[in-house]
DOTORLO-365473 format. One record per residue: residue in one letter; x, y, z of N, C-alpha, C in turn. Coordinates in steps of 0.1 Angstrom, whole numbers, plus 5000, padded with zeros to 4 digits. Example, Ala and Ser with C-alpha at 12.3 -4.5 7.8 and 13.67 -1.06 7.14 Angstrom:
<sites>
(site a,(5132,4943,5078),(5123,4955,5078),(5132,4967,5078))
(site s,(5128,4978,5071),(5137,4989,5071),(5129,5000,5079))
</sites>
This chain:
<sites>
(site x,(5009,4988,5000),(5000,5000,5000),(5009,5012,5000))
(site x,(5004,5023,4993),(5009,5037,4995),(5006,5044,5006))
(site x,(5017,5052,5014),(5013,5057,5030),(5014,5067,5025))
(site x,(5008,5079,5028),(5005,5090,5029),(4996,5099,5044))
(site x,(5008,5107,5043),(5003,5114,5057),(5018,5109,5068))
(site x,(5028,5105,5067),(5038,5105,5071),(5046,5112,5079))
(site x,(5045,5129,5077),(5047,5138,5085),(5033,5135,5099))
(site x,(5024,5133,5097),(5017,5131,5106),(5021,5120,5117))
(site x,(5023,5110,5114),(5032,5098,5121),(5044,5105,5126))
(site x,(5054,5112,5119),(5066,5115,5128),(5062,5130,5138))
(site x,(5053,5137,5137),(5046,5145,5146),(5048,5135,5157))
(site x,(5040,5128,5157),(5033,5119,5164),(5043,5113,5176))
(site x,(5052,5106,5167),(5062,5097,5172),(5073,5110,5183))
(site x,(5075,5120,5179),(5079,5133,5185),(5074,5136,5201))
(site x,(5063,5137,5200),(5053,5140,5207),(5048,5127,5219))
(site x,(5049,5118,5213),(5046,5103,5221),(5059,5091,5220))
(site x,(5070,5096,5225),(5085,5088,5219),(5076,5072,5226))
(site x,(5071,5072,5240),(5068,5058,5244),(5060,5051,5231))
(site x,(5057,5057,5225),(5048,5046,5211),(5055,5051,5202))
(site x,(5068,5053,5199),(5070,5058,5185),(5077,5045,5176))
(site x,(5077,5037,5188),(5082,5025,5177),(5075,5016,5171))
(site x,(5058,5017,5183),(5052,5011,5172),(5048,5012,5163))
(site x,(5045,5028,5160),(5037,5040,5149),(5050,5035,5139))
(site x,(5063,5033,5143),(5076,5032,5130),(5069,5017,5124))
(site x,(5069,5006,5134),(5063,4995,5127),(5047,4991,5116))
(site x,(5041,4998,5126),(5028,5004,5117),(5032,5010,5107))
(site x,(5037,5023,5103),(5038,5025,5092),(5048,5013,5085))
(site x,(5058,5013,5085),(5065,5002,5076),(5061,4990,5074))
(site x,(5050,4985,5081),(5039,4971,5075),(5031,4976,5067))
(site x,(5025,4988,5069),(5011,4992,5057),(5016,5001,5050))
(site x,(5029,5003,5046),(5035,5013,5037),(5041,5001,5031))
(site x,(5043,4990,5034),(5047,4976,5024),(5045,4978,5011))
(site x,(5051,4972,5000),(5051,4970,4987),(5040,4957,4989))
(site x,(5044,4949,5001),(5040,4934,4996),(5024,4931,5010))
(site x,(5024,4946,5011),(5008,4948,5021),(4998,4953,5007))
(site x,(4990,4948,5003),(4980,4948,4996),(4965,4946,5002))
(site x,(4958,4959,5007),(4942,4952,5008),(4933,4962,5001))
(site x,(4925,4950,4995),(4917,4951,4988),(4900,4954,4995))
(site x,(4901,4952,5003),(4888,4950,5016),(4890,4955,5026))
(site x,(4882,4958,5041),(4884,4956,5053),(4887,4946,5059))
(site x,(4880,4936,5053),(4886,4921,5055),(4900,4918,5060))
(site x,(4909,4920,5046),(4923,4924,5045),(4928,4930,5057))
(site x,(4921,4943,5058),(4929,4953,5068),(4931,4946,5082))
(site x,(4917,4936,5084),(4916,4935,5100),(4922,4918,5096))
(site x,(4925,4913,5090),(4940,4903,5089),(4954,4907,5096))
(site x,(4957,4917,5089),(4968,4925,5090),(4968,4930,5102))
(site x,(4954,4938,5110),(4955,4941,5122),(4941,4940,5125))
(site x,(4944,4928,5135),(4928,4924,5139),(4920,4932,5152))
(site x,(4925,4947,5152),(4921,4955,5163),(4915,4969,5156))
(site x,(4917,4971,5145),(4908,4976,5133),(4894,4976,5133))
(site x,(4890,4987,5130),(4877,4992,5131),(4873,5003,5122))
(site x,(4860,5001,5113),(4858,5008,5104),(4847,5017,5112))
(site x,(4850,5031,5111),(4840,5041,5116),(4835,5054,5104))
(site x,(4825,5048,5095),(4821,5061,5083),(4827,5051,5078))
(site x,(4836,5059,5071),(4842,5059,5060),(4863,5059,5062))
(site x,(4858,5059,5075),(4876,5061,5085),(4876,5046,5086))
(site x,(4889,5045,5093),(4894,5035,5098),(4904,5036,5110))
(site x,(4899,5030,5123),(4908,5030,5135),(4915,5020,5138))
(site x,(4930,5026,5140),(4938,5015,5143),(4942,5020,5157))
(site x,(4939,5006,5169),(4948,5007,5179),(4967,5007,5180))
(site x,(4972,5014,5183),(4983,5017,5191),(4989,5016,5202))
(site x,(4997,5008,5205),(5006,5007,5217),(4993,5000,5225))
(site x,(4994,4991,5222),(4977,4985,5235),(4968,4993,5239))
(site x,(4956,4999,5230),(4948,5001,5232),(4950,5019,5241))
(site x,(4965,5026,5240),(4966,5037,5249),(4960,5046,5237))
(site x,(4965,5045,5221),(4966,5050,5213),(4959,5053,5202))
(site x,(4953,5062,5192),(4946,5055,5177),(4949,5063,5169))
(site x,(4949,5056,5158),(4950,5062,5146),(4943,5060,5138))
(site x,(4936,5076,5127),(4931,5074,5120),(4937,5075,5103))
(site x,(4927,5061,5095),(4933,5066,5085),(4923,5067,5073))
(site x,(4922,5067,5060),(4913,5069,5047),(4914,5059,5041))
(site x,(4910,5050,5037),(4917,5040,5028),(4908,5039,5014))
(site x,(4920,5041,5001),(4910,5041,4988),(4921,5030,4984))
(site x,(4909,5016,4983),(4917,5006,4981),(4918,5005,4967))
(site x,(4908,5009,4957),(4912,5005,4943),(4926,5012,4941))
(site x,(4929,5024,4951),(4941,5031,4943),(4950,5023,4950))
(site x,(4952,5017,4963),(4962,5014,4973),(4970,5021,4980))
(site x,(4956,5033,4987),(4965,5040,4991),(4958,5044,5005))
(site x,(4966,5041,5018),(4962,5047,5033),(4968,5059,5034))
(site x,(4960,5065,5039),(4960,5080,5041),(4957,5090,5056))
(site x,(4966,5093,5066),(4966,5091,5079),(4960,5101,5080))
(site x,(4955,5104,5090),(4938,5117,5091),(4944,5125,5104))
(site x,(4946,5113,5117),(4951,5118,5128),(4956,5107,5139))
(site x,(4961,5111,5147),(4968,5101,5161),(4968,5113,5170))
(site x,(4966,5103,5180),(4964,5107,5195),(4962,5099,5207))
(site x,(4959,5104,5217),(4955,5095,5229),(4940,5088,5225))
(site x,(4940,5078,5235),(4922,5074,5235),(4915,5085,5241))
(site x,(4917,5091,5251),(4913,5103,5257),(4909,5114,5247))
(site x,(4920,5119,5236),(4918,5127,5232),(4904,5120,5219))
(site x,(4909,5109,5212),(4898,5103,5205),(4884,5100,5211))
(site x,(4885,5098,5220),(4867,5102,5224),(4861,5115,5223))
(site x,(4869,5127,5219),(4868,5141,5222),(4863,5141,5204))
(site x,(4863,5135,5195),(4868,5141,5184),(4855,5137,5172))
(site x,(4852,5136,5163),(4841,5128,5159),(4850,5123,5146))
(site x,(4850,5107,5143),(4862,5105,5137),(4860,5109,5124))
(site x,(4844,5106,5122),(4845,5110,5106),(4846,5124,5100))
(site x,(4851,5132,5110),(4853,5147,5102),(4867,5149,5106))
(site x,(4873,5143,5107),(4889,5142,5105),(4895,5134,5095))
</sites>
């Protein structure tokens, strides 16, 4: 898949160094050449803590401290990161207008 939104992840990792290694491994699994999804299906293979909200998609972080949101336009192959934050702060937020 194509990652986009990158600088948003190294914000992030900046900002939250205790998760920044897994935000590095998250992106370098779903910025893969050889990560292809075609479905949600797919997605929650790849990470079975995934959750479709709208038209978003949330991925837990660092055990459930963390989420991220992303866009996914699968015919193109491309995730597209919206936002990351605390769970705290993501109950504050309404995901689908991010």
């Amino acid at each position: 898949m194509k990652l986009v939104g990158l600088d948003l992840i190294v914000e992030a990792q900046k900002r939250h160094a205790n998760v920044a290694k897994r935000l590095a491994t998250w992106a370098v699994v779903v910025g893969s050449k050889a990560t292809v999804w075609s479905s949600f299906q797919d997605v929650r293979k790849c990470c079975p803590a995934a959750d479709k909200v709208g038209d978003r998609f949330v991925f837990d972080i660092g055990g459930n401290r963390f989420r991220l949101i992303a866009k996914i336009n699968f015919p193109a192959g491309v995730v597209a990161v919206r936002w990351f934050g605390t769970h705290a702060e993501y109950d504050k937020i309404d995901v689908e207008e991010v």
